[in-house]
N, C-alpha and C positions, 0 to 999 in steps of 0.2 A: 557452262563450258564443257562439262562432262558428255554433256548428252549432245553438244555439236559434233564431238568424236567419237561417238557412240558407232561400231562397226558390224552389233548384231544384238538382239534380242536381249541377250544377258549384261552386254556393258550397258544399254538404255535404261534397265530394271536399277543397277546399280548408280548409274547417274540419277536418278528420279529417288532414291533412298535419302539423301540429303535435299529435299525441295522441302520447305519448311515454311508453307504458306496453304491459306485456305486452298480446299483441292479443284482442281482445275482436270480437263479433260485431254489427250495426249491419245493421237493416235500415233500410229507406226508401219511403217512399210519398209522393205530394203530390197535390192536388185536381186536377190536368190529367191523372189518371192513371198518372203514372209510378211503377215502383217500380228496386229494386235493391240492393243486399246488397254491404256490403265488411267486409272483416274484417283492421282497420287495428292496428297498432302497432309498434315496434321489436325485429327479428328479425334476429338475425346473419347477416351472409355469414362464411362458414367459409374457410378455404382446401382444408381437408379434413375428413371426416366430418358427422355428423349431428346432435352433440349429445348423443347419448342415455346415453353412457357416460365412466367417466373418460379423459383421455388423458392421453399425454406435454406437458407446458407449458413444456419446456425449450424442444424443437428448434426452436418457433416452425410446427412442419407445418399443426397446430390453428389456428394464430392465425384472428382475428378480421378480418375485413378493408373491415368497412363495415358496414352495415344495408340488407336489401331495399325497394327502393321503391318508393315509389306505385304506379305501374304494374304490377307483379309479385306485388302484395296481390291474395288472392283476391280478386272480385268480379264480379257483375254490374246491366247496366243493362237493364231490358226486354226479359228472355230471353224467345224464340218461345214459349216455354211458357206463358207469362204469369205464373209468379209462383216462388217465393223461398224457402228456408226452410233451416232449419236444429233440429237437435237436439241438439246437443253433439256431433254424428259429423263427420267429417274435410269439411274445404272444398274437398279437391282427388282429388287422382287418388293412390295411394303413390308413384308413381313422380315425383312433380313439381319440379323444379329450380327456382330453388333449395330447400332441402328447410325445410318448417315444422316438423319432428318427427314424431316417432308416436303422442305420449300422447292420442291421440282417443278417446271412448265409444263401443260396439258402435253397430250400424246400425240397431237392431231398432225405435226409437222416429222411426228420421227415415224410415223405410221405411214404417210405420204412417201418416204422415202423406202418404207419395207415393199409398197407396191410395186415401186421400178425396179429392187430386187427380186421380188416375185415376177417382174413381167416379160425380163431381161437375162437372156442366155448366158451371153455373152458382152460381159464390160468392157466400155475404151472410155477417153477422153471427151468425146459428143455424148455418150450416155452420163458422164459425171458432168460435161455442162447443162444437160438439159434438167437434170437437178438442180444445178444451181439458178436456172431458171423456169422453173417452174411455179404456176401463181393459182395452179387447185386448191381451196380450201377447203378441205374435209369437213368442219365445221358446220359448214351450209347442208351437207349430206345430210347429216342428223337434224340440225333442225327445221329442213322442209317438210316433214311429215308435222310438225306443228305449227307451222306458216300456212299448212290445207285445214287445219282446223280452224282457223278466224272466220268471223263473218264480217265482211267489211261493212265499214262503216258510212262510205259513201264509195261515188264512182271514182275519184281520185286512190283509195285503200281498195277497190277491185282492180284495179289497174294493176296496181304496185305488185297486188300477190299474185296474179297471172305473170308476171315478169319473174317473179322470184320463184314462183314452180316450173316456171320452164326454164329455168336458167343453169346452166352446165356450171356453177359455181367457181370459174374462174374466172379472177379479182383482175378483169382487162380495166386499163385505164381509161378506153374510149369507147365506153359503158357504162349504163346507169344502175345497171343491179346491182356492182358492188356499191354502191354507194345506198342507194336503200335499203342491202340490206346490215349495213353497218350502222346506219343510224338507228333501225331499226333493236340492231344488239344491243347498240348501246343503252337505246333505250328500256329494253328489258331488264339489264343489269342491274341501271338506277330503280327500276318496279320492284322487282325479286330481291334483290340484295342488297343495296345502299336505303332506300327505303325503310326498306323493311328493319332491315339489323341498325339502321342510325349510323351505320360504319362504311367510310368511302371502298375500305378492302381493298386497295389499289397492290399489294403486293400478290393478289391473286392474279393482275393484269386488268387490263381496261375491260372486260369482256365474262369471263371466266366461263365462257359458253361450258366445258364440262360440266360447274356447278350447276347454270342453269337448268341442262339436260337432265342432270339427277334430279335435281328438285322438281322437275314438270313432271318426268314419267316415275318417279320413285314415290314422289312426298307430295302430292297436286295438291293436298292442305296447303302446302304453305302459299297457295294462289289464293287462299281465302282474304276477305277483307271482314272487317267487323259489321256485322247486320248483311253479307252480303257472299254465301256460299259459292265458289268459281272450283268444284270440283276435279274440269279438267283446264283450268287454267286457261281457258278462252276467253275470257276480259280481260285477262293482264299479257295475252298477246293481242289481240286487237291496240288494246291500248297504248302500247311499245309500236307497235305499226301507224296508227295516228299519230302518235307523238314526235314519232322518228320522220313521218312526212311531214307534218308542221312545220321543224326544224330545218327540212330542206327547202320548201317553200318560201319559208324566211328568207334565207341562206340564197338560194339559186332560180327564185319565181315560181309560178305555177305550171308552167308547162314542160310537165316531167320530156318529155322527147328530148329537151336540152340541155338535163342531167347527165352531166359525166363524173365520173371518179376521178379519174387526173384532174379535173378542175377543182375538184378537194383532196385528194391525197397527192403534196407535195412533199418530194422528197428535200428537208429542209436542210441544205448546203452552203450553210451562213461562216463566214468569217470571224472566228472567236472576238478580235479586237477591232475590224471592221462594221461590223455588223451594230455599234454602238457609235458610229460616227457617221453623220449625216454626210452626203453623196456618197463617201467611202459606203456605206451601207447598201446602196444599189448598185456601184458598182463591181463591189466584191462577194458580190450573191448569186451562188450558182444553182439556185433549188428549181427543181426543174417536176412537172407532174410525171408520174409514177404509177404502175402497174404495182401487183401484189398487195398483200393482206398481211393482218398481223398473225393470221394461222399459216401461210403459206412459207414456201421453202424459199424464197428469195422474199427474205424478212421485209415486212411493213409496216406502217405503224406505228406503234410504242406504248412505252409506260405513263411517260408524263406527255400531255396534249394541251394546248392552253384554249381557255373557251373563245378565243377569237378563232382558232383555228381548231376546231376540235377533229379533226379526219387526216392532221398533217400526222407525215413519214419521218418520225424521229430515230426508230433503229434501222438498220439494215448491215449488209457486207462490206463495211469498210477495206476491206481485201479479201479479195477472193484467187485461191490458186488450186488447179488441176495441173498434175505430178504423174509425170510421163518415168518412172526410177529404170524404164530399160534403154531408155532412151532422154534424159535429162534435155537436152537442148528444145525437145516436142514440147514443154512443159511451161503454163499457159497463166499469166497473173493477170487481177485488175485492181486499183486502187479508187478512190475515191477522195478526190476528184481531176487531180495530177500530180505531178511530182513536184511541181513548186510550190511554195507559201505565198510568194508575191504577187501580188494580186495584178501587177503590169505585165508578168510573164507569161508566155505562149503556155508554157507547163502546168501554170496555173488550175486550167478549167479543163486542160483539152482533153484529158481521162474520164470529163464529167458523161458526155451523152453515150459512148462505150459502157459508163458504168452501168450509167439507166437503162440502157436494151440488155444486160447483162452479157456484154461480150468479155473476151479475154484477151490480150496478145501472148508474143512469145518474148524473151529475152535471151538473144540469141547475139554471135558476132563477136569477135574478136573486136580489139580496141581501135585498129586500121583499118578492118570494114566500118563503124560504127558511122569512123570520121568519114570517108567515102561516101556513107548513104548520107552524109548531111548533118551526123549528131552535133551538137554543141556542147562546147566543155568550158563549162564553169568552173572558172579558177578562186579560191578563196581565201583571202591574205592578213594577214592582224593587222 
């Protein structure tokens, strides 16, 4: 309630002083210009270690010794830069005292957005939507230079990697590079890391291309297999490349030309208590195929994936809003999937294909224009 009437800088800081919950991310803007970013909540002072693993709780070494405060929460107010952001990647430096942890997301999607501020003069509303839509994955950047080391294994794995070195790495749904080359991740993940360590590691994300990346060009030992030296790790991508087209073959036939992405990555827009009742089940399903990736800025993908469907779109923007504060009526939302629950009402879905192209409206109108254009008012009575 504080921070709804929050009128500048200083009452926000003081409303966010009592949030007494894991920390969360809070950015800030206000019509005078100013912006600023704090990433407030209750975070232990240790006496020793990090958190990250179990310890001794006898000796007392561990114990707990207070909470970090205000001041020592990341943040900023009107960096020389001019502006703020964040993507689920770390708030600080690794090395930052006292320590927040390590469970942070790769860099690949807040690096993506450092581009458009590098690329970009001058910021409006169309350059924060084209963020919000935008489906580069930086990911693919790095590991094409190890995609041109395979030597493929048949004509079907020359294909695939002429398609994936020439490919602009943007994760289009009516395309088949994203899609080869996501099986292909995947399959490297399970070679390199589930494999190997016996550990699914799913809190790393389905992917952990970062890790991968270190492990090929850092540590190419661990491409070794027993009786069987792979120095630069050239049989354990080949083999992520075979394995990842086998899979799709399976899955979508042989004849890659009719490989698409959106015909595997759906974005899965199911009915919590429909979606468990036969006809209600089809027809309160609104998953529809989808652009983006699980590196890209108009989120794809996910954490948990079921093996019937392993390529489906479980996270993304459940709302999305661009914030016009000099002009508040210009200012642009989208929800997912519309504003009803009822699976018979108009409101229902009709936000649904808006959402997928990633547009936005406005929310604008007094209560007697609203009725005039047509609105409908749902009245709701005990």
């Amino acid at each position: 309630m504080r921070l709804n009437a929050a009128r500048d800088w200083g009452e926000f800081l003081d409303a966010l002083r009592v949030y007494q919950t894991p920390t969360q991310n809070f950015v800030y803007a206000d019509g005078a210009g100013d912006i600023g970013f704090l990433n407030p909540g209750l975070v232990p002072l240790r006496k020793s270690g990090e958190g990250s693993a179990l310890v001794d709780g006898a000796s007392g070494a561990f114990d707990w010794t207070g909470t970090i405060p205000l001041n020592q929460w990341p943040q900023l107010h009107n960096p020389e830069t001019g502006f703020a952001f964040n993507a689920n990647n770390a708030d600080f430096r690794g090395d930052h005292e006292p320590s927040f942890g390590q469970d942070w997301e790769e860099n690949f999607r807040a690096r993506r957005i450092q581009q458009f501020f590098d690329a970009i003069d001058k910021h409006s509303l169309e350059t924060s939507a084209a963020m919000q839509a935008d489906h580069l994955s930086l990911d693919v950047k790095e590991l094409q230079p190890f995609l041109a080391m395979i030597a493929p294994s048949d004509e079907l794995a020359r294909k695939a990697q002429t398609m994936l070195l020439s490919w602009d790495a943007v994760m289009d749904k009516d395309r088949a590079e994203p899609l080869i080359y996501t099986a292909f991740l995947r399959s490297l993940h399970k070679i390199l890391i589930e494999d190997r360590t016996g550990l699914p590691m799913k809190e790393k994300g389905p992917f952990a291309a970062t890790t991968l990346i270190s492990l090929m060009r850092d540590h190419p030992s661990w491409c070794d297999s027993p009786g069987a030296p792979d120095h630069d790790c050239r049989k354990a991508l080949g083999r992520a490349l075979d394995e990842g087209i086998a899979l799709l073959v399976k899955r979508d036939g042989a004849d890659m030309s009719q490989w698409r992405w959106g015909a595997e990555h759906k974005a899965l827009l199911q009915h919590q208590v429909y979606s468990h009742v036969p006809l209600f089940d089809r027809l309160s399903d609104l998953s529809v195929s989808s652009s983006g990736g699980f590196y890209t800025l108009d989120r794809g993908g996910g954490f948990e994936v079921s093996s019937d469907m392993p390529f489906a779109r479980t996270q993304g923007g459940g709302f999305r809003g661009l914030y016009d504060l000099a002009d508040p009526k210009k200012s642009r939302f989208m929800i997912a999937t519309g504003e009803s629950g009822h699976i018979f009402s108009w409101h229902y879905g009709d936000l649904a294909p808006l959402w997928n192209d990633v547009k936005s409206i406005t929310l604008a109108g007094s209560e007697d224009e609203l009725k005039t254009a047509g609105a409908q008012e749902l009245t709701l009575k005990p």
